[in-house]
C-alpha positions as CSV (number, residue, x, y, z in Angstrom):
1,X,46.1,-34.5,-43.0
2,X,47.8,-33.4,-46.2
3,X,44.5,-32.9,-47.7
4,X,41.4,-30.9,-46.3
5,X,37.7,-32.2,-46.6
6,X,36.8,-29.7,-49.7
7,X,39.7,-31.2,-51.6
8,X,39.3,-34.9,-50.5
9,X,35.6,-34.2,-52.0
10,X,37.0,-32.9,-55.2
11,X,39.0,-36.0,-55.4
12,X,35.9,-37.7,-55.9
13,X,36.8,-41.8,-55.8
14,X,40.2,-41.0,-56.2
15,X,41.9,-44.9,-56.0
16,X,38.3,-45.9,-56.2
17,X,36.0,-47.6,-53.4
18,X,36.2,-50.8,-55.0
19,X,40.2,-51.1,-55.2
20,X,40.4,-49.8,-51.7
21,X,37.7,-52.3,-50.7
22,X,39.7,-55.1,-52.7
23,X,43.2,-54.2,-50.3
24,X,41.2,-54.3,-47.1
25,X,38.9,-58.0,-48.0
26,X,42.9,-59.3,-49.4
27,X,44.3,-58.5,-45.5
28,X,41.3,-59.4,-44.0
29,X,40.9,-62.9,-45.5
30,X,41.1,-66.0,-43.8
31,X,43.8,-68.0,-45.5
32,X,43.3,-71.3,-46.1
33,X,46.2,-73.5,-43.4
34,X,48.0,-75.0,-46.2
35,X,48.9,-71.3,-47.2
36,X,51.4,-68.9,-45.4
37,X,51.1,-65.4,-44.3
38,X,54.7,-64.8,-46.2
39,X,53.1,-66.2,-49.5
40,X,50.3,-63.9,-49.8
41,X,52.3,-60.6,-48.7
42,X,54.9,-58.6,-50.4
43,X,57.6,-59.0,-47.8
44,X,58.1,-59.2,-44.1
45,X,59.2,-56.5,-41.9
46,X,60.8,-56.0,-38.4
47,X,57.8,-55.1,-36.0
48,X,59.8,-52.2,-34.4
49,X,60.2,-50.2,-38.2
50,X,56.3,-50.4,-38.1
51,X,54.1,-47.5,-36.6
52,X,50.0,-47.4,-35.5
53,X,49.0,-44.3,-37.7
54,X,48.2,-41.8,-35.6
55,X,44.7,-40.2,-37.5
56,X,43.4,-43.8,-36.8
57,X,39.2,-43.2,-35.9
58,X,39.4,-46.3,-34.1
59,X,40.2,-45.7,-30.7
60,X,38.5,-48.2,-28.5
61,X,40.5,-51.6,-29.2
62,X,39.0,-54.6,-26.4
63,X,41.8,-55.6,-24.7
64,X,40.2,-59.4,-23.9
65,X,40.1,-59.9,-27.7
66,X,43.5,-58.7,-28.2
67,X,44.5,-61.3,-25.8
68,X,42.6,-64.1,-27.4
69,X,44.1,-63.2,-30.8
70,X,48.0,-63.1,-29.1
71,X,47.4,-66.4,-28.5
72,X,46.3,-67.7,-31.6
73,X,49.2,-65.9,-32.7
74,X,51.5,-67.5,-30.9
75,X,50.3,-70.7,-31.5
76,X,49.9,-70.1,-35.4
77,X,51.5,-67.2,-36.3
78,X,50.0,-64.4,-38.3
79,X,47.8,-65.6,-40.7
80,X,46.7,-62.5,-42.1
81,X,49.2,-59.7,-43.4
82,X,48.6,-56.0,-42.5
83,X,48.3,-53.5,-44.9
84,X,51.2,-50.3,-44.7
85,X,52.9,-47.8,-46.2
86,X,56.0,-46.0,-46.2
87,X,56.3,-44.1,-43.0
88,X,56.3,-39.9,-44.4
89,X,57.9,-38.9,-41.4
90,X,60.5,-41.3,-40.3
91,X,62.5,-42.8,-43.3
92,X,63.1,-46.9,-43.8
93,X,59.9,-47.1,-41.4
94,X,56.5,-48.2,-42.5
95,X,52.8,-46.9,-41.1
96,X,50.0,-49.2,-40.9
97,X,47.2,-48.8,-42.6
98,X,44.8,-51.5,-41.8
99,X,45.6,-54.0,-39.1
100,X,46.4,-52.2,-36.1
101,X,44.6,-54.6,-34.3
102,X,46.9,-57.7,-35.3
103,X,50.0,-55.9,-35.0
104,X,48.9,-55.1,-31.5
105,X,48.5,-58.8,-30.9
106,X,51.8,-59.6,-32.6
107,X,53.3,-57.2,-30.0
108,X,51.7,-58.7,-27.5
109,X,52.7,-62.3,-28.6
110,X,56.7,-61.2,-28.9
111,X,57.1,-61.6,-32.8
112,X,59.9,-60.3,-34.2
113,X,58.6,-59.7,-37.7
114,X,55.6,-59.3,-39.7
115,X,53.7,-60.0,-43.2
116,X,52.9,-56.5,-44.9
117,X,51.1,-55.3,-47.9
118,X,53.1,-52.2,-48.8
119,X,50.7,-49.6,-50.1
120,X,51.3,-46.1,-51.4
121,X,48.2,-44.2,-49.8
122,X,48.2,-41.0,-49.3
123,X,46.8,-39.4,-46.1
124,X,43.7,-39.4,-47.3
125,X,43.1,-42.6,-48.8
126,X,44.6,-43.8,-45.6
127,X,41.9,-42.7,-44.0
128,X,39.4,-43.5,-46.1
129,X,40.8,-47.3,-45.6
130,X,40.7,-47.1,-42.2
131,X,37.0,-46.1,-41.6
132,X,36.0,-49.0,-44.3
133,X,38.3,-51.8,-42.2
134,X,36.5,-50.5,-39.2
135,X,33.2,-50.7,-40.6
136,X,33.6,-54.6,-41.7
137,X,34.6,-55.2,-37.7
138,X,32.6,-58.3,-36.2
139,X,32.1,-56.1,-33.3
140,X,30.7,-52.8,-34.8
141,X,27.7,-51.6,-32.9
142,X,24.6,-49.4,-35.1
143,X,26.0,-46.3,-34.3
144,X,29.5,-46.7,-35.2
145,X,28.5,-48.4,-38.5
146,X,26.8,-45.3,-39.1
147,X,28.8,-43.1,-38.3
148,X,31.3,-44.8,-40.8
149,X,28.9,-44.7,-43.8
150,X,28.6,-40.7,-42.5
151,X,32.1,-40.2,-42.7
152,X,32.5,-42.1,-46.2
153,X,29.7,-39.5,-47.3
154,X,31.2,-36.4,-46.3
155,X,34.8,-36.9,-46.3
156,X,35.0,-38.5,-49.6
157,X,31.8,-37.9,-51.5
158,X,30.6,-41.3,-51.9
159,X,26.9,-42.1,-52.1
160,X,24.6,-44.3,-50.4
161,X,24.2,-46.1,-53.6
162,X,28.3,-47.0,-54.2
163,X,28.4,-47.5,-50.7
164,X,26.2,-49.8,-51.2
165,X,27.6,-51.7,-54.3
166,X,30.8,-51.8,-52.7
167,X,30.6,-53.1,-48.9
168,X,28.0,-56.0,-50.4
169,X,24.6,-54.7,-48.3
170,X,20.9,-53.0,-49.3
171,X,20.6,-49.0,-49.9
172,X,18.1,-49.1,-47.2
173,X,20.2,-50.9,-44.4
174,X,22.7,-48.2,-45.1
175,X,20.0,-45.3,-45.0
176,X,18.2,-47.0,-41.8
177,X,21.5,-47.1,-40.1
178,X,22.5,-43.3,-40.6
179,X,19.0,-42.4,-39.6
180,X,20.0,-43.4,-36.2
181,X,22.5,-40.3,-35.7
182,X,19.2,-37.8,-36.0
183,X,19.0,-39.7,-32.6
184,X,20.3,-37.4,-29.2
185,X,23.5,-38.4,-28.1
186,X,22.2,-39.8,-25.0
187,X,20.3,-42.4,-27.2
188,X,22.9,-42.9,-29.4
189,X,25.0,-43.8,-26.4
190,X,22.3,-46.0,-24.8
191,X,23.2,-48.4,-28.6
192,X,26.7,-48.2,-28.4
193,X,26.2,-49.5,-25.2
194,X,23.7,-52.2,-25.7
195,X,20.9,-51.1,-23.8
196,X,19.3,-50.5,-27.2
197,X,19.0,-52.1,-30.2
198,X,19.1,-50.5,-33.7
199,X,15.3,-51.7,-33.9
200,X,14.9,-49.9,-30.8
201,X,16.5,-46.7,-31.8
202,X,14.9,-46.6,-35.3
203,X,11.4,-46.5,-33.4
204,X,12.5,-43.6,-31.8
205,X,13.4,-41.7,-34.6
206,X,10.2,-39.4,-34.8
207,X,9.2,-39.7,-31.2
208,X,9.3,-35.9,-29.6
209,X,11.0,-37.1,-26.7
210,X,13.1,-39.6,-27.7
211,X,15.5,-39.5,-24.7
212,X,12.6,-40.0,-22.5
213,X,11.3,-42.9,-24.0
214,X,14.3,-44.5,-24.3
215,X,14.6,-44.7,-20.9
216,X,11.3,-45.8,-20.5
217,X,12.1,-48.6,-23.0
218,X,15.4,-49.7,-20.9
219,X,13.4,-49.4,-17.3
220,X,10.6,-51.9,-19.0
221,X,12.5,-53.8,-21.1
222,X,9.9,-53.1,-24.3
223,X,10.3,-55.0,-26.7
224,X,10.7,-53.4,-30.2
225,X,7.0,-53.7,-31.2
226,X,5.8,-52.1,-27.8
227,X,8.5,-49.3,-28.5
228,X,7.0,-48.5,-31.9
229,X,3.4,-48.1,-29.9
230,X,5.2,-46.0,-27.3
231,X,6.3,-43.8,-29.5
232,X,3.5,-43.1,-31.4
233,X,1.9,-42.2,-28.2
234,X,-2.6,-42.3,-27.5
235,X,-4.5,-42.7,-30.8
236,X,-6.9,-39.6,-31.4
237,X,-9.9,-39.3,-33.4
238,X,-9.2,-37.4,-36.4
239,X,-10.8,-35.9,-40.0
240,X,-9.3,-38.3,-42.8
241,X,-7.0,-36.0,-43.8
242,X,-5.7,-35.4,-40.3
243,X,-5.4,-39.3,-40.2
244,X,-3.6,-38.9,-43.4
245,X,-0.7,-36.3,-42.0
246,X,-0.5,-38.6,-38.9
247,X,0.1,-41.9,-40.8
248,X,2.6,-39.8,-43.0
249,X,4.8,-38.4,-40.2
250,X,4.9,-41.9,-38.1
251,X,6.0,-43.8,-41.5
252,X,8.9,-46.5,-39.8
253,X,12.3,-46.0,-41.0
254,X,11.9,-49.0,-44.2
255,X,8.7,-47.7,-45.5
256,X,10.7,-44.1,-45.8
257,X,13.7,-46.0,-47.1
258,X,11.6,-48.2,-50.0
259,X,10.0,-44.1,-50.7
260,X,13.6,-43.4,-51.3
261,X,14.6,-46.2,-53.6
262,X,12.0,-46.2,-55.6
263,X,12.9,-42.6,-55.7
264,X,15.9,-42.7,-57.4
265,X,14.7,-45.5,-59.5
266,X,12.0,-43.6,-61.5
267,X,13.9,-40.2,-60.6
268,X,10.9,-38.9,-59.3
269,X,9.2,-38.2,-56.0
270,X,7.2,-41.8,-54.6
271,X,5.2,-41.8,-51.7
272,X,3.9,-44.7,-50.2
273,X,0.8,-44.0,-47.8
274,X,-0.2,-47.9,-45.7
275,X,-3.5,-48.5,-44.6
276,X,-3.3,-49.1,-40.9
277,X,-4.7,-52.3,-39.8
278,X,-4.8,-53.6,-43.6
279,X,-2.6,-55.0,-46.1
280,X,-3.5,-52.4,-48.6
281,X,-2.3,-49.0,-49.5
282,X,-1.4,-46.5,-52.2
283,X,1.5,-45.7,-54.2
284,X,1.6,-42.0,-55.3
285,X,4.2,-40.8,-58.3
286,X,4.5,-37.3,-58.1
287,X,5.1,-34.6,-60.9
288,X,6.3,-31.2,-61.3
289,X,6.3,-30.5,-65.2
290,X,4.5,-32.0,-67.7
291,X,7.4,-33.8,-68.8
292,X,7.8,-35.5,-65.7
293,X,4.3,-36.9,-66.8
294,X,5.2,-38.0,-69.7
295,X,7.4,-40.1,-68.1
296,X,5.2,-41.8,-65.7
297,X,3.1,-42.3,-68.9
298,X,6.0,-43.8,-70.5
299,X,7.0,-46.0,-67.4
300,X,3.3,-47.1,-67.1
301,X,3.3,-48.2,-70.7
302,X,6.5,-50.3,-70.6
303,X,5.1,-52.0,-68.1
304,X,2.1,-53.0,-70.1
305,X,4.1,-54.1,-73.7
């Protein structure tokens, strides 16, 4: 890359999520059949001048579904353009930036030319394209989605909250979903391969042994509900306040991800404590300076007017 991780972060939104997001939904559109693929992209280009770029983080492409798409290929054509941009290391050549997968097909279904969307990325927007094409995939399992979110974080300094705004889904899902790489490989494999689902994984979270119970969940087939029991293991007689620190550290993924929201709403520390068994709980704002107080009190009193 032609750009490191500390200056990628400095770059801040560089293009901007939202434009980047725009390029990918504009390839990944479904065209309506009265349009053509020509109409909608800037030119069309011999398949042979365009290259798979080689930093792509996909590298698992299901052969089966390839297949099915060369043939709606070759009975249609290519509906959708790819997105490209000039090839820096071989002159008059063109790299693709999203849409490996189609050009794969095209390949497969003997086309001679395609529809691009010429692009001038650099390697880092390139990149950053690339994870966001892969995390709209119909296909995407919990664990790659959140490892895509992860990489959006660190690579590129987004936040969960533009993240958010721009891929169209809650704060929380996005939270919930990178909780599940806290997991042990071994469980985040057991995901990608379907033996768990994200519900599953999630109730694992703050087990001490998740591995073990995972397997335990697989072997018995537990349903999400009986995983969250598992994992909470025997109930105990405790004092109060020993119930208190129990129900606080077993707290399932949302409830921790609605303390976070509200979080950053008020911009101060919320902690939601449920009684168990009831519908009823408690809501706790928590200050550090007596301005913080103040505004609580002034939050409190908007409420009322």
């Amino acid at each position: 890359m032609a750009e490191n991780s500390n200056s990628s972060k400095k770059r801040g939104l560089g293009r901007g999520l939202s434009s980047l997001m725009a390029d990918v939904g504009t390839a990944a559109a479904t065209t309506a059949p009265t349009e053509t693929a020509e109409a909608r992209a800037d030119q069309v280009v011999p398949i042979e001048k365009i290259e798979p770029n080689p930093e792509q983080p996909r590298r698992k492409f299901d052969e089966e579904k390839i297949k099915e798409l060369s043939s709606s290929i070759s009975e249609k054509g290519l509906i959708q353009p790819i997105i490209v941009r000039p090839n820096p290391r071989r002159q008059g050549a063109y790299e693709i930036v999203a849409g490996e997968r189609r050009w794969r097909a095209s390949q497969m279904a003997k086309l001679h030319e395609l529809p691009v969307i010429i692009r001038d990325y650099d390697d880092t927007e390139v990149l950053e394209v690339a994870i966001i094409e892969n995390i709209q995939r119909a296909d995407l399992n919990s664990i790659e989605e959140a490892a895509g979110y992860a990489q959006l974080m660190s690579k590129f300094g987004h936040t969960q909250e533009q993240l958010a705004e721009a891929l169209g889904k809650s704060r929380s899902h996005i939270a919930n979903m990178m909780r599940l790489l806290q997991l042990p490989d071994d469980v985040q494999t057991f995901v990608e391969e379907g033996k768990l689902s994200a519900g599953h994984a999630r109730a694992l979270i703050t087990a001490e042994n998740p591995s073990e119970l995972a397997r335990e969940v697989i072997r018995r087939g537990l349903s999400v509900r009986e995983t969250e029991k598992l994992a909470k293991g025997p109930k105990q007689k405790k004092s109060q306040t020993g119930q208190r620190a129990k129900r606080g550290a077993e707290k399932d993924a949302d409830t921790r991800a609605l303390e976070s929201d509200l979080s950053a709403a008020v911009g101060l520390k919320v902690t939601i404590a449920h009684t168990e068994g009831t519908e009823s709980g408690t809501v706790t704002l928590n200050y550090s300076s007596l301005d913080e107080l103040d505004e609580i009190c002034g939050l409190l009193s908007r409420g009322r007017s």
